[in-house]
N, CA, C and O atoms as CSV, one atom per row, in Angstrom:
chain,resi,resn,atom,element,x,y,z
A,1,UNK,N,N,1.868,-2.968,16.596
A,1,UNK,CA,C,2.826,-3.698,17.406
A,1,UNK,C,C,3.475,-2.738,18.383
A,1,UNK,O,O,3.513,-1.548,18.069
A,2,UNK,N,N,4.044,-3.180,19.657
A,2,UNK,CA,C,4.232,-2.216,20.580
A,2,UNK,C,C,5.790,-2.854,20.523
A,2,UNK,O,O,6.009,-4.028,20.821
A,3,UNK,N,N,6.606,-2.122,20.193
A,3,UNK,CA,C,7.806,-2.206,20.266
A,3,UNK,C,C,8.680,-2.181,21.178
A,3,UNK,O,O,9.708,-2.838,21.345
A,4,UNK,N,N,8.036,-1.109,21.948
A,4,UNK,CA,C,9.100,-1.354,23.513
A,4,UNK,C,C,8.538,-2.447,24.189
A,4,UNK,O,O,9.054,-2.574,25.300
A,5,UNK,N,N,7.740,-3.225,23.961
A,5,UNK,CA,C,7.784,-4.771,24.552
A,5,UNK,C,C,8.335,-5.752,23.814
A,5,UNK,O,O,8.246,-6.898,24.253
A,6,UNK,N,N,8.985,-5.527,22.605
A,6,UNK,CA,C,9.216,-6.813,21.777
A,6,UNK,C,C,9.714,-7.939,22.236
A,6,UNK,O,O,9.214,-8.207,23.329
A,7,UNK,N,N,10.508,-8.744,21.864
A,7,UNK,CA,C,11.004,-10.016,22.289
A,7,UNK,C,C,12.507,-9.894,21.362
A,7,UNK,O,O,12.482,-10.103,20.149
A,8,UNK,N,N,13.575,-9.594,21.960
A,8,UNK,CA,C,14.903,-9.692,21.128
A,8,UNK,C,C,14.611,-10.926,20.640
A,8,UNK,O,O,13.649,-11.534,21.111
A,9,UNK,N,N,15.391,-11.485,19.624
A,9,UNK,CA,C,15.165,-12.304,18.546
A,9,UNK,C,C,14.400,-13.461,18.277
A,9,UNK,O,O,14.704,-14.653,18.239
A,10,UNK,N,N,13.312,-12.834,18.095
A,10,UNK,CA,C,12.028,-13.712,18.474
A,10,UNK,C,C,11.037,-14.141,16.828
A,10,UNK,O,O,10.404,-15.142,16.493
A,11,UNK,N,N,11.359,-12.692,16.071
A,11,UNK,CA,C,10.602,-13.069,15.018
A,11,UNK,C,C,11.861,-13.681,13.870
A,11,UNK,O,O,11.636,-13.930,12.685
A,12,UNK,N,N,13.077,-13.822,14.502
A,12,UNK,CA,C,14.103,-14.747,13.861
A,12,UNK,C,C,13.826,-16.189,13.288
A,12,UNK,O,O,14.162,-16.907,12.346
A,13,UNK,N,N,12.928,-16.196,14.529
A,13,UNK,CA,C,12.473,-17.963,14.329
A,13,UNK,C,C,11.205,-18.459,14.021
A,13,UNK,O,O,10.856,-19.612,13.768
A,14,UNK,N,N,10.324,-17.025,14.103
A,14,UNK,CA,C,8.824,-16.842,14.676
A,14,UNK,C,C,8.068,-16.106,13.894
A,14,UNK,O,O,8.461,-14.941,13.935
A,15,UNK,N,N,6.972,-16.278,13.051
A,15,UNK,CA,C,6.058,-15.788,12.165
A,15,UNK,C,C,5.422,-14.617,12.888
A,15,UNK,O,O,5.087,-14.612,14.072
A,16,UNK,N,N,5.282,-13.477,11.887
A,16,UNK,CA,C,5.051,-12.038,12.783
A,16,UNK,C,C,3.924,-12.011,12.252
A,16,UNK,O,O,3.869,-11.801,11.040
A,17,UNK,N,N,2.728,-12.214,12.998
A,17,UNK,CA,C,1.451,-12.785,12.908
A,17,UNK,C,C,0.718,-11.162,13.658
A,17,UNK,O,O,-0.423,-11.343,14.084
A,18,UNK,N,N,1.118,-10.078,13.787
A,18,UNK,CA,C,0.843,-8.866,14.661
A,18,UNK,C,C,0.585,-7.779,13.669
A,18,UNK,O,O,1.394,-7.487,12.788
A,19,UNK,N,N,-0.733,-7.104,13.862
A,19,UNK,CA,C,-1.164,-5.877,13.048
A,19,UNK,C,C,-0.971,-4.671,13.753
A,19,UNK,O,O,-1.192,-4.497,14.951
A,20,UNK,N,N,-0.469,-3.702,12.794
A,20,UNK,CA,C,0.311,-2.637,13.289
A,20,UNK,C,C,-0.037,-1.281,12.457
A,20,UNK,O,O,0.284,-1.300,11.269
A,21,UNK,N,N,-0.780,0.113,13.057
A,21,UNK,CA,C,-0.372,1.268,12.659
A,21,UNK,C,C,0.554,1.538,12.156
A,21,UNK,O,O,1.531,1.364,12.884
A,22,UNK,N,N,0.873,2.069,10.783
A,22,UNK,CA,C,1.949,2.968,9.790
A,22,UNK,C,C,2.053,4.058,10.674
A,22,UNK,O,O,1.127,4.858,10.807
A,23,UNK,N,N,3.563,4.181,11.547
A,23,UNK,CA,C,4.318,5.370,11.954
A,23,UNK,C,C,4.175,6.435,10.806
A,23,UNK,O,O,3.871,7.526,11.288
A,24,UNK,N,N,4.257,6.450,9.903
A,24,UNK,CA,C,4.155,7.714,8.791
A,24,UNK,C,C,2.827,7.584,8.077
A,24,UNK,O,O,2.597,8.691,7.589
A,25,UNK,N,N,1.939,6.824,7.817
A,25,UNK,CA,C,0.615,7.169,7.187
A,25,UNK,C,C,-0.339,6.823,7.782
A,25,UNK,O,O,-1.319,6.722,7.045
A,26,UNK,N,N,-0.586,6.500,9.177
A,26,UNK,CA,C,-1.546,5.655,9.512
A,26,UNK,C,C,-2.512,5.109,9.314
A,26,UNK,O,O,-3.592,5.262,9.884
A,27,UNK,N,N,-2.116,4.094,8.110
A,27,UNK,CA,C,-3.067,2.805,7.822
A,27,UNK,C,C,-2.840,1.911,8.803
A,27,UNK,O,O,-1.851,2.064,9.519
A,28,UNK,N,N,-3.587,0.990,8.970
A,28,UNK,CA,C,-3.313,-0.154,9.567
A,28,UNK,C,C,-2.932,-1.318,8.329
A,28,UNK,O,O,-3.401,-1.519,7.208
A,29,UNK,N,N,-1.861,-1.953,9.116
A,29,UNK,CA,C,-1.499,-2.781,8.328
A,29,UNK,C,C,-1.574,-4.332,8.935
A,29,UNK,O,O,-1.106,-4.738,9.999
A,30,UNK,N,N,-2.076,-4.833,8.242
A,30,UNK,CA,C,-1.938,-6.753,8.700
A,30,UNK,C,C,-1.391,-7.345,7.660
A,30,UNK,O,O,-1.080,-6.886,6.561
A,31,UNK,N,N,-1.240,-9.114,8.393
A,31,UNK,CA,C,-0.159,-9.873,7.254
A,31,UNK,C,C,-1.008,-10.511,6.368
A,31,UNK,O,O,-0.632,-10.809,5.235
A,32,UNK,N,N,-2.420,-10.813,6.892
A,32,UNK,CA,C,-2.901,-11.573,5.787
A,32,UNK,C,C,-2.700,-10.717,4.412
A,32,UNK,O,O,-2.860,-9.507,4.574
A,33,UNK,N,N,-2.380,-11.134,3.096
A,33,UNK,CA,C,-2.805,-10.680,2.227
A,33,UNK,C,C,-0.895,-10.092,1.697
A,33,UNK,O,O,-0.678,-9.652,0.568
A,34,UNK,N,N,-0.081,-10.193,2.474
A,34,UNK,CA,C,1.305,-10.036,2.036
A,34,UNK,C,C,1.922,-10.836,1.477
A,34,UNK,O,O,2.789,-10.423,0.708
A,35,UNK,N,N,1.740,-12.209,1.624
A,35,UNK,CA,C,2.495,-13.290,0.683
A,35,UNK,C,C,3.676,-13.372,1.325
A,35,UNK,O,O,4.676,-13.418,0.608
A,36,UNK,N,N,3.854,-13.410,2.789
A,36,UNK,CA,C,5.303,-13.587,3.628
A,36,UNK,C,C,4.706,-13.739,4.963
A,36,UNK,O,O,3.534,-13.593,5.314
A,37,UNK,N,N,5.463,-13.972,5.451
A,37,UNK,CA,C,5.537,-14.061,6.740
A,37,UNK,C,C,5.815,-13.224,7.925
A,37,UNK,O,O,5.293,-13.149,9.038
A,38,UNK,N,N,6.895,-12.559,7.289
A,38,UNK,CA,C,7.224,-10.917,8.315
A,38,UNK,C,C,6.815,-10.391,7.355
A,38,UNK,O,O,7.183,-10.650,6.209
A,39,UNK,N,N,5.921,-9.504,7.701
A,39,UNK,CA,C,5.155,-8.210,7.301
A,39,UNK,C,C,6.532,-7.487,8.357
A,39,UNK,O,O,6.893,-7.799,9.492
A,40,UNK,N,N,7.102,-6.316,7.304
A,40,UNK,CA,C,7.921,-5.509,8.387
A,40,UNK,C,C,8.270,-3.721,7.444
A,40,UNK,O,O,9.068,-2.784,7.477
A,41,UNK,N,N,6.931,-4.220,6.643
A,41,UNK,CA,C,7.218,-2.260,6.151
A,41,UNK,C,C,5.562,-2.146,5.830
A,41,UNK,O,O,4.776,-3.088,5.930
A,42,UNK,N,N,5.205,-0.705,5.400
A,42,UNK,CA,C,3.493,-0.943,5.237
A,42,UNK,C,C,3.187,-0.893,3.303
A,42,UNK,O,O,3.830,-0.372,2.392
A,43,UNK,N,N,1.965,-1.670,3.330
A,43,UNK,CA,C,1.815,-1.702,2.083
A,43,UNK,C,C,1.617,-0.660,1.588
A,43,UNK,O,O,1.998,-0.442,0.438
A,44,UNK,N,N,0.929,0.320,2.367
A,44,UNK,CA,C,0.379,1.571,1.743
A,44,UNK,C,C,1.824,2.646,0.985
A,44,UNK,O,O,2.124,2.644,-0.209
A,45,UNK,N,N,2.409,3.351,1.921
A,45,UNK,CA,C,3.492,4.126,1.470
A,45,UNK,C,C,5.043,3.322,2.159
A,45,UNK,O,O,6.013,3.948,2.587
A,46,UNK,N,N,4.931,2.100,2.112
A,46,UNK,CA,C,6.116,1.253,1.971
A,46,UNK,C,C,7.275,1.658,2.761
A,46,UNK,O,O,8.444,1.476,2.421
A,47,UNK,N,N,6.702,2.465,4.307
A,47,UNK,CA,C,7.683,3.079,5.214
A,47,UNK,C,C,7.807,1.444,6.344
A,47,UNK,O,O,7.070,0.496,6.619
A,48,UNK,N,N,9.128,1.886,6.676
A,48,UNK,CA,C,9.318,1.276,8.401
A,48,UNK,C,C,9.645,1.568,9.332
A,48,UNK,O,O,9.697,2.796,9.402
A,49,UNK,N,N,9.987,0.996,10.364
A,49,UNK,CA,C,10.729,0.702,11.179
A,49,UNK,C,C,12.141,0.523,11.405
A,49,UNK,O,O,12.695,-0.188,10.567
A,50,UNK,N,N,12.838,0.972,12.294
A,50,UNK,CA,C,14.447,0.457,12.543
A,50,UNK,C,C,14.251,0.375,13.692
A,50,UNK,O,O,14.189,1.242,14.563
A,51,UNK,N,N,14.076,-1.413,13.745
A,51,UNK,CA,C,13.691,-2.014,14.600
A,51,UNK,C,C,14.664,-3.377,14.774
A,51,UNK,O,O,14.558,-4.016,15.821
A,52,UNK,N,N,15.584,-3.803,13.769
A,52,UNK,CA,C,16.375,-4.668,13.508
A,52,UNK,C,C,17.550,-4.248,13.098
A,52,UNK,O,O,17.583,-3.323,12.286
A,53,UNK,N,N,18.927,-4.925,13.640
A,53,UNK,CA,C,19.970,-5.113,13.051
A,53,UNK,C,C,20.120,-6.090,12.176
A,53,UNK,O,O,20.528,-5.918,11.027
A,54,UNK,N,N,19.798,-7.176,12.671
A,54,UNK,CA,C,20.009,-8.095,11.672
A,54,UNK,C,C,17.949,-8.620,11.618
A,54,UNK,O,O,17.155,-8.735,12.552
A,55,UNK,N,N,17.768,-8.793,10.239
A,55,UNK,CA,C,16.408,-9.693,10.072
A,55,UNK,C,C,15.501,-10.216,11.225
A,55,UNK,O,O,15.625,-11.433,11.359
A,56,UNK,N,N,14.737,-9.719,11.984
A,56,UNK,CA,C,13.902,-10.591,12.829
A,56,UNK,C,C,14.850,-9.954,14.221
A,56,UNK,O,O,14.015,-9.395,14.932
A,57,UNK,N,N,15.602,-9.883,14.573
A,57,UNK,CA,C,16.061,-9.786,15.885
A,57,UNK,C,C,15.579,-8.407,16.860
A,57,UNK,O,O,15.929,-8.265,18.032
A,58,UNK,N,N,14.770,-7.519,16.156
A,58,UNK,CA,C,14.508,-6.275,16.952
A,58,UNK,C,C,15.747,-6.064,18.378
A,58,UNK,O,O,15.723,-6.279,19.590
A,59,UNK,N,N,16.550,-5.635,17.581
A,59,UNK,CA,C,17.631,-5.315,18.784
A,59,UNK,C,C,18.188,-4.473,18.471
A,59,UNK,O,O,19.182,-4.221,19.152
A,60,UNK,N,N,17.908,-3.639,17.382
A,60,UNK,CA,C,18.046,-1.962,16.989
A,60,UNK,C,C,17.229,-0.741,18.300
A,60,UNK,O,O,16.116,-0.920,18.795
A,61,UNK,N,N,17.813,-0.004,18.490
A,61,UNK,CA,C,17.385,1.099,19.834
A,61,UNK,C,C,17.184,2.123,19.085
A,61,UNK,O,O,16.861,3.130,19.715
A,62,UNK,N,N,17.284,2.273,17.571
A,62,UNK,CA,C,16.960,3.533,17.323
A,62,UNK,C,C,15.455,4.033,16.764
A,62,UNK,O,O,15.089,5.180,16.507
A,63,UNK,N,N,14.752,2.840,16.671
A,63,UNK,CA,C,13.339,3.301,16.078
A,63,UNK,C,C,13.043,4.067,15.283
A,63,UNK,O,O,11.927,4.558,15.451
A,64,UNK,N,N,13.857,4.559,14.037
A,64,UNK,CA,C,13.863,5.727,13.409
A,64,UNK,C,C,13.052,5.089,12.109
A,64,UNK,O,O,12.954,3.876,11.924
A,65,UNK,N,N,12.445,6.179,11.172
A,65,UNK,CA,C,11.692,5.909,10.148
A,65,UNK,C,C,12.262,5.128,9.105
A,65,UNK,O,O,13.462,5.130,9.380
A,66,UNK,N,N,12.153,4.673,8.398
A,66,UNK,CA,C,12.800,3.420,7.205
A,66,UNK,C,C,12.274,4.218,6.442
A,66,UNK,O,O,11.045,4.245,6.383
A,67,UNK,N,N,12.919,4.934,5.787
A,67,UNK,CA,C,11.961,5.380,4.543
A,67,UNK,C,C,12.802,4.299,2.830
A,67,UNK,O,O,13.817,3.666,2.541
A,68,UNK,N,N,11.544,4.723,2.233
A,68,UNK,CA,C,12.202,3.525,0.975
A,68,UNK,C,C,12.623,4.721,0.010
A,68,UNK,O,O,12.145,5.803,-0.331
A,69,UNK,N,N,13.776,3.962,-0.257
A,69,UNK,CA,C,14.526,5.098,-1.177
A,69,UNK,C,C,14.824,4.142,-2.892
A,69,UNK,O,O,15.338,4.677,-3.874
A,70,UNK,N,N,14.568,3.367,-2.861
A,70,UNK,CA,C,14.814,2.556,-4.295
A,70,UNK,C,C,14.567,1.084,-4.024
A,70,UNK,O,O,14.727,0.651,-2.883
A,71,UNK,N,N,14.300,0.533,-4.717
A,71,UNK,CA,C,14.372,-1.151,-5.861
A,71,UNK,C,C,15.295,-1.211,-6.227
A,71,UNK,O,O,15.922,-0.303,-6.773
A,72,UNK,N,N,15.761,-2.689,-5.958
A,72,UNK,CA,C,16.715,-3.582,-6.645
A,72,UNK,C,C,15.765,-4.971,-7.255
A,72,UNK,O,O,14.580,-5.176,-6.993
A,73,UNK,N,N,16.668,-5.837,-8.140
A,73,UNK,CA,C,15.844,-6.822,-8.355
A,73,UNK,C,C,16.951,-7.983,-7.937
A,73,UNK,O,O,18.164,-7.964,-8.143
A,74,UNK,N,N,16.175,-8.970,-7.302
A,74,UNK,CA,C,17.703,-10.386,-6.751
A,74,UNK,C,C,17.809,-11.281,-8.144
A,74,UNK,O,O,17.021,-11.105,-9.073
A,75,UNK,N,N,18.469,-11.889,-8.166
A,75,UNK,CA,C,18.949,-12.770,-8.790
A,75,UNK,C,C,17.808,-13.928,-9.418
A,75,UNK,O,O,17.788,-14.312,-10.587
A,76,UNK,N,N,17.017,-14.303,-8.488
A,76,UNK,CA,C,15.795,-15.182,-8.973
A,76,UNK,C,C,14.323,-13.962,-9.491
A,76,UNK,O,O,13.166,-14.362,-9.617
A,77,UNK,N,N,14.778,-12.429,-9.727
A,77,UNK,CA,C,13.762,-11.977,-9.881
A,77,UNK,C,C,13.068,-11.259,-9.480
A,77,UNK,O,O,12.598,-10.279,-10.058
A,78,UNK,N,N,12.817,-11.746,-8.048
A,78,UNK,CA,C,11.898,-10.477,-6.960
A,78,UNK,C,C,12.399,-9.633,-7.156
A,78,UNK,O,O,13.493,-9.543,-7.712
A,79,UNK,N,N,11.613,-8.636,-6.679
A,79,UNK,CA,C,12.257,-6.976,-6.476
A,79,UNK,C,C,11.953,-7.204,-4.580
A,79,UNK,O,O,11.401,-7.999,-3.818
A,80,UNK,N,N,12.736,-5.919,-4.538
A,80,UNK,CA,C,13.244,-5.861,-3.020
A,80,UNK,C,C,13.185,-4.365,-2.867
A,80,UNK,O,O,13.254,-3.751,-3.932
A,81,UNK,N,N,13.039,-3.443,-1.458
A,81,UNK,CA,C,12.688,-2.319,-1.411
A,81,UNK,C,C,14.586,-2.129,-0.530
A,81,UNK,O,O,15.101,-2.901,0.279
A,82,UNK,N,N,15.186,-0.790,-1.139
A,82,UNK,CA,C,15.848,-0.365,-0.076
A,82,UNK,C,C,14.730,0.651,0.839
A,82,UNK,O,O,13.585,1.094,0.756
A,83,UNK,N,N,15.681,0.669,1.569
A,83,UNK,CA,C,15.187,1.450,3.141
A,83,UNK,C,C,16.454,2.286,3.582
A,83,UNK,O,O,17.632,1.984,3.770
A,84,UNK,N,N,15.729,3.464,3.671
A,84,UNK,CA,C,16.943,4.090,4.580
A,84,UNK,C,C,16.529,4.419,5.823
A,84,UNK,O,O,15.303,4.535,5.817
A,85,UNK,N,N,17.000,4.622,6.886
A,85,UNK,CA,C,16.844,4.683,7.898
A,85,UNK,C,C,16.455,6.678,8.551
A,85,UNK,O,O,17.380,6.895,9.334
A,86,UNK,N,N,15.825,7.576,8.510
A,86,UNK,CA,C,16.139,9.250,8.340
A,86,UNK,C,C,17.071,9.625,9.960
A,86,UNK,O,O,17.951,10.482,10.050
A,87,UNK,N,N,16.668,8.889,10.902
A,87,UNK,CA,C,17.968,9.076,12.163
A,87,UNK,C,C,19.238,9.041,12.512
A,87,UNK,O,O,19.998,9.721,13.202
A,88,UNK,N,N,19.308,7.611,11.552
A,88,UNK,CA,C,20.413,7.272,11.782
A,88,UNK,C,C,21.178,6.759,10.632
A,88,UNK,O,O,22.291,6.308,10.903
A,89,UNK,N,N,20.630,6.731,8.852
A,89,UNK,CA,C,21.452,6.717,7.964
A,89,UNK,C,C,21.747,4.988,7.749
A,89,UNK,O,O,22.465,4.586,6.834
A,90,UNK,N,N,21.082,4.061,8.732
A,90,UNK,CA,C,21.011,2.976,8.049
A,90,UNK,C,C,20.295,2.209,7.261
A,90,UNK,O,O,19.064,2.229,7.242
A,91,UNK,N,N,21.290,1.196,6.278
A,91,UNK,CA,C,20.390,0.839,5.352
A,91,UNK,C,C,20.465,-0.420,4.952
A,91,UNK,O,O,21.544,-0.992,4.792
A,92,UNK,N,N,18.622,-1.297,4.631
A,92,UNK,CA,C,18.296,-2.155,4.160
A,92,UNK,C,C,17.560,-2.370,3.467
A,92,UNK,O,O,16.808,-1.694,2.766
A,93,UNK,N,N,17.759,-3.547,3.647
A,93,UNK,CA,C,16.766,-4.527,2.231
A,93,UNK,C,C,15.679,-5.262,2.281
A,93,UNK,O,O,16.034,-6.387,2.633
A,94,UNK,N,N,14.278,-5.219,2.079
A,94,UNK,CA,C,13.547,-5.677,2.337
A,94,UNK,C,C,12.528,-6.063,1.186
A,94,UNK,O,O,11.906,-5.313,0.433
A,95,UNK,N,N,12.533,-7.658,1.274
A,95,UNK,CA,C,11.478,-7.710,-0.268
A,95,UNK,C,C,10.218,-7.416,-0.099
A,95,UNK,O,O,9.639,-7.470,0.986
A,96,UNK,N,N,9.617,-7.020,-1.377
A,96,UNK,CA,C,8.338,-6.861,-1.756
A,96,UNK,C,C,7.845,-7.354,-1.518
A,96,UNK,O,O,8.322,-8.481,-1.648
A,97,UNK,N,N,5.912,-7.391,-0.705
A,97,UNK,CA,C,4.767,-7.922,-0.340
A,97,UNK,C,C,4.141,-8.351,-1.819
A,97,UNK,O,O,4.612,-7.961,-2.888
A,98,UNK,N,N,3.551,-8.801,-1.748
A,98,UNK,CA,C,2.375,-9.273,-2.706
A,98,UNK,C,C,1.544,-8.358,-2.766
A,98,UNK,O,O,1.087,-8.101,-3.880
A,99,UNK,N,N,1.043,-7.507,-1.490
A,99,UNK,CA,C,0.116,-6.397,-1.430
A,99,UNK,C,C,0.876,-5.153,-1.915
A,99,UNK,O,O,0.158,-4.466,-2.642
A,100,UNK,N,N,2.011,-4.693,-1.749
A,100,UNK,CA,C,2.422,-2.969,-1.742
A,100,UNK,C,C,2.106,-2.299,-3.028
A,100,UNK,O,O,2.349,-2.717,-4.160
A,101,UNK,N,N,1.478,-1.105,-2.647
A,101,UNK,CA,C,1.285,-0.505,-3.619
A,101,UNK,C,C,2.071,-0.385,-4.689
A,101,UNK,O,O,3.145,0.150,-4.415
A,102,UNK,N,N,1.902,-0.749,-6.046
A,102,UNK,CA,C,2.464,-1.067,-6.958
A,102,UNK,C,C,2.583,0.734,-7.608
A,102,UNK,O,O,3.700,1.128,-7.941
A,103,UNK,N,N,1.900,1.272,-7.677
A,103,UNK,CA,C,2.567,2.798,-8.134
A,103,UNK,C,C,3.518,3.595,-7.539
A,103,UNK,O,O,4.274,4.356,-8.144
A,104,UNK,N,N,3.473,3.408,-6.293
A,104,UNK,CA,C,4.294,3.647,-4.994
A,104,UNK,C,C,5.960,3.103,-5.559
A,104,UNK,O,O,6.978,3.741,-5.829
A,105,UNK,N,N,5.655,1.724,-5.571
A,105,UNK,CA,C,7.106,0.886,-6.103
A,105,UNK,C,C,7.414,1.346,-7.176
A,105,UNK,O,O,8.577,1.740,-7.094
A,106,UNK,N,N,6.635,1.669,-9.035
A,106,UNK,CA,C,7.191,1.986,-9.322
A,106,UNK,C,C,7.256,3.475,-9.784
A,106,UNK,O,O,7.325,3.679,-10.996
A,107,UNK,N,N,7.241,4.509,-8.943
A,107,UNK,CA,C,7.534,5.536,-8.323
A,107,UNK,C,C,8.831,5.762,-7.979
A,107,UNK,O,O,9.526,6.579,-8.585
A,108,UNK,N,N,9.327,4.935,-6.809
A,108,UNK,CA,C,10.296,4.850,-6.373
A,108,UNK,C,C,11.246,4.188,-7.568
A,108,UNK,O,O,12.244,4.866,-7.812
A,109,UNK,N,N,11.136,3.286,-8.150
A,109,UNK,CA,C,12.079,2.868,-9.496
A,109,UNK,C,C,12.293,3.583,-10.428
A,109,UNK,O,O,13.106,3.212,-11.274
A,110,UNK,N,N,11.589,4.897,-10.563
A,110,UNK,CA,C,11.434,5.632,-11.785
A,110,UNK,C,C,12.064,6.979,-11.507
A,110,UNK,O,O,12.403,7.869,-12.287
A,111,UNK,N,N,12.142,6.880,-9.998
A,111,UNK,CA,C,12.865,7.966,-9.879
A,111,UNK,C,C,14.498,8.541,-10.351
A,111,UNK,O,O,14.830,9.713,-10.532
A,112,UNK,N,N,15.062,7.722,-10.433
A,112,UNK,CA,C,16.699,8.061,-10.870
A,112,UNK,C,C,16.222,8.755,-12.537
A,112,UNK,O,O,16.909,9.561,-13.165
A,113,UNK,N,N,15.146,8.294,-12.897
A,113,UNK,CA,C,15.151,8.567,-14.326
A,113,UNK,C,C,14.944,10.102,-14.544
A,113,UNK,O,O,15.580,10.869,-15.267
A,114,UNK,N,N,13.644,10.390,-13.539
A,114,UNK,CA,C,13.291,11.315,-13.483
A,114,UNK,C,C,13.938,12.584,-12.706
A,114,UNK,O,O,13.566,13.758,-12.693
A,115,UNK,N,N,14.646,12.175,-12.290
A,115,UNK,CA,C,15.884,13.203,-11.159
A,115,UNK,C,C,16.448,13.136,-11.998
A,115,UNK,O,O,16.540,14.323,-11.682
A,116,UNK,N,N,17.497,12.841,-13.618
A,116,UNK,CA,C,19.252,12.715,-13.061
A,116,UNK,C,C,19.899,13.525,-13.042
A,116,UNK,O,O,19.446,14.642,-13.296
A,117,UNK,N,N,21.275,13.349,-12.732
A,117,UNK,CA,C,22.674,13.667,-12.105
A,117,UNK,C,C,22.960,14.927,-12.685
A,117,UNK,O,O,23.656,15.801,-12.168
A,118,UNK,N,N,22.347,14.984,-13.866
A,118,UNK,CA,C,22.787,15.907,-14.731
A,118,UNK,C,C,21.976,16.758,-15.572
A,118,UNK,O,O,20.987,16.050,-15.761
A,119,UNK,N,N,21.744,18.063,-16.322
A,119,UNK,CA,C,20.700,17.970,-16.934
A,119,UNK,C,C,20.249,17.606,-18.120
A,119,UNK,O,O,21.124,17.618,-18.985
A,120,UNK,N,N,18.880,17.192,-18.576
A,120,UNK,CA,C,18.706,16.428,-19.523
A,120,UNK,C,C,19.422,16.644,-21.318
A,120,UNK,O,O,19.802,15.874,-22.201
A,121,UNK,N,N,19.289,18.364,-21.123
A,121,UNK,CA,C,20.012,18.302,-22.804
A,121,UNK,C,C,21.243,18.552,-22.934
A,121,UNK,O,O,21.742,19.245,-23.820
A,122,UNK,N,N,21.892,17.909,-21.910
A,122,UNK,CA,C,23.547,17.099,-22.079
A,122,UNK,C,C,23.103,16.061,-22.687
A,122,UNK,O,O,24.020,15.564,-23.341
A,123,UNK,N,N,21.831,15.306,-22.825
A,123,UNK,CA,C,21.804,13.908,-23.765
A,123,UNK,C,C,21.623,14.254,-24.942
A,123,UNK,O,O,21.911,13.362,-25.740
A,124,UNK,N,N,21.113,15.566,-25.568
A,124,UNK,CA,C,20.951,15.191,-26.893
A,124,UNK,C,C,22.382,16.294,-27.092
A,124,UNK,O,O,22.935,15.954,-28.138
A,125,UNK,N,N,22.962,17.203,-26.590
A,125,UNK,CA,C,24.281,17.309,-26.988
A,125,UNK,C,C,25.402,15.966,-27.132
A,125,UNK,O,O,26.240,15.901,-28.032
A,126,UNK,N,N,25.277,15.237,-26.373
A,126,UNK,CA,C,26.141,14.009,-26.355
A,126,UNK,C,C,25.400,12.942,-27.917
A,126,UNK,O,O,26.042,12.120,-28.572
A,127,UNK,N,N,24.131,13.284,-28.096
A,127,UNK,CA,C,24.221,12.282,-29.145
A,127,UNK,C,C,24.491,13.316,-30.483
A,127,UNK,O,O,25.291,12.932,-31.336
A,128,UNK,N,N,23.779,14.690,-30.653
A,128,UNK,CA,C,24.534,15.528,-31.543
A,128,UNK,C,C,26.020,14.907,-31.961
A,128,UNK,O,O,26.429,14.352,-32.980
A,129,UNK,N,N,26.544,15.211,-30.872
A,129,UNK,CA,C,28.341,15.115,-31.231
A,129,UNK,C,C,28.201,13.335,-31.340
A,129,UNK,O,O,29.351,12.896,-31.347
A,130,UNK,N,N,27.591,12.649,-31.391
A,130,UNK,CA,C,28.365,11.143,-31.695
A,130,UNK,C,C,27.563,11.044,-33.497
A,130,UNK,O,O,28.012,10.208,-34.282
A,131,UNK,N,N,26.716,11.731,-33.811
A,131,UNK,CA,C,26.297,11.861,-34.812
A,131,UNK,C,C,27.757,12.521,-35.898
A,131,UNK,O,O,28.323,12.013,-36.866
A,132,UNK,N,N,27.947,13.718,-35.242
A,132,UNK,CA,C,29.064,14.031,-35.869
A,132,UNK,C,C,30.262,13.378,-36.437
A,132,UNK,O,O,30.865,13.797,-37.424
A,133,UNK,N,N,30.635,12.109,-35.614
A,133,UNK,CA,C,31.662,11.794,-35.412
A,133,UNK,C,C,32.102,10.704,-36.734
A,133,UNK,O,O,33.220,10.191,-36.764
């Protein structure tokens, strides 16, 4: 998709029916086979675009990489990809394809586990001492 021609809020109303080179992996990506209608991150390594402020309106100027930084799950279930933006620090939400690489996703979900905050044998000191107690 060629972006500096887009149409301000066009895929608001309008099925994004357009196959597009991955800015960061270059696969090509198309919609058949996504299970949506806006195709707007790639299946392969689940990068985007900041190309929108709001959903569909491409009226973002910064074009910066979307990178996916975590999963959430909504309320009816789906999982949904955050996105961060690496230019400019903004961030969204975008649900899961039917196609995206599923190790990729949960990769990205598994990560807090595998990072955390702290290091790991503070957990078995913390259960030591509740043993104690």
């Amino acid at each position: 998709m060629n972006y500096t021609n887009r149409k301000r809020a066009y895929y608001q109303d309008n099925t994004c029916l357009d196959n597009f080179i991955c800015k960061k992996c270059g696969c090509l990506v198309v919609p058949e086979g996504s299970g949506t209608q806006h195709r707007n991150h790639c299946p392969h390594c689940l990068h985007s675009l900041h190309v929108d402020i709001i959903p569909g309106d491409r009226a973002a100027d910064c074009d910066g990489d979307m990178e996916p930084i975590g999963v959430w799950v909504r309320k009816n279930g789906e999982w949904a990809i955050i996105h961060r933006c690496t230019r400019c620090g903004h961030l969204s939400s975008n649900r899961v394809a039917a196609d995206d690489n599923p190790i990729k996703l949960m990769s990205i979900a598994l990560k807090p586990l595998a990072q955390p905050p702290f290091p790991l044998e503070k957990i078995t000191e913390i259960m030591d001492k509740e043993e104690e107690k």
